[in-house]
C-alpha positions in Angstrom: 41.2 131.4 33.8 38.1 131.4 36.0 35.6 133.6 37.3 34.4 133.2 40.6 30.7 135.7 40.8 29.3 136.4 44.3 25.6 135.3 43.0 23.2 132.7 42.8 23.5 130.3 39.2 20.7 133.0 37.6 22.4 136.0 38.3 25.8 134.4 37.5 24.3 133.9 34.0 22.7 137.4 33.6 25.9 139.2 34.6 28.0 137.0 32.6 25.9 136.4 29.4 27.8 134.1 26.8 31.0 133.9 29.1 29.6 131.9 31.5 29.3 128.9 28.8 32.8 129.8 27.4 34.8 130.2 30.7 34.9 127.7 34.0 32.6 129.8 36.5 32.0 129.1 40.6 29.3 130.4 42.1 30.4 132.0 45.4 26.5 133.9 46.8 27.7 133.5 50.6 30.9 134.8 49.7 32.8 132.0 51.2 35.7 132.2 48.6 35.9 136.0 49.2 36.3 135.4 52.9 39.0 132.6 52.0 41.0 134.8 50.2 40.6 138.1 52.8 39.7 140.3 50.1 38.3 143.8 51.2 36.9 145.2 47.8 35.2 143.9 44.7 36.1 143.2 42.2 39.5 141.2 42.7 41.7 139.4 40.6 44.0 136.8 42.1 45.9 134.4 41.5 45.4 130.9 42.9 48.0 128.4 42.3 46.8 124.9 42.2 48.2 124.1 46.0 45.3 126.8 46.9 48.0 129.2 47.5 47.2 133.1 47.0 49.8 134.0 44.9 49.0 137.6 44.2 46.0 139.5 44.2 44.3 143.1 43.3 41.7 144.7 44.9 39.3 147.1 43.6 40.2 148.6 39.9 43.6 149.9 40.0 45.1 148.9 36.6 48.6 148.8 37.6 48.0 146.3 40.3 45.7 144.5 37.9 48.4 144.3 35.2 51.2 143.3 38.2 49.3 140.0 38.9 48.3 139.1 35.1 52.2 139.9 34.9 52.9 137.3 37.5 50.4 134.9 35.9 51.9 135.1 32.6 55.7 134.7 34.1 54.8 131.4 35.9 52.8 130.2 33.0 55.2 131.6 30.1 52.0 133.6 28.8 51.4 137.3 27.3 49.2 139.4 29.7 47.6 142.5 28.8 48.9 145.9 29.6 46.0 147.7 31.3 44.9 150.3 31.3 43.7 149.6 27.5 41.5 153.0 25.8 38.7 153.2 26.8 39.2 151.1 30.3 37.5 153.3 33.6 39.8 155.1 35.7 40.4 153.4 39.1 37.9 153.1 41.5 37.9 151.3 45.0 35.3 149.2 44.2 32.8 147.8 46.4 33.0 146.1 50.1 33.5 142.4 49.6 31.4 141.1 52.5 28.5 142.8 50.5 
């Protein structure tokens, strides 16, 4: 797992606290990877497979669609995934425009 954060290294570290030494992170503050992967709304999840190949992806935070790709992640890599929404999650939201 990997976080990719549309900020510069300082903000990346404020927005991420602790995780950012605990998880690999890329710093993305022109949004190139967000243009790579066409995505309309933040935040995303998707699924990159290691031949750069978008393998599945959700925009915005619609649980359902969130839990469909952690699905396909945990098929392909004979892993659990959470089912979302969890208690106390927020209801959807769109989320915001990816090209900022």
């Amino acid at each position: 797992m990997a976080f990719t954060v549309t900020a510069d290294e300082r903000d990346v570290r404020r927005y991420l606290g602790p995780w950012a030494d605990q998880f690999l992170v890329f710093v993305d503050p022109k949004r190139t990877f967000v243009e790579a992967a066409e995505l309309e709304r933040l935040p995303a999840l998707v699924y990159v497979r290691q031949d750069l190949a978008i393998v599945g992806k959700a925009e915005g935070w619609e649980p359902s669609e969130w839990e469909h790709v952690g699905a396909l992640v945990g098929k392909v890599n004979s892993w659990s995934h959470p089912q979302l929404p969890k208690a106390g999650d927020p209801g959807p939201f769109r989320g915001s425009p990816a090209k900022g």
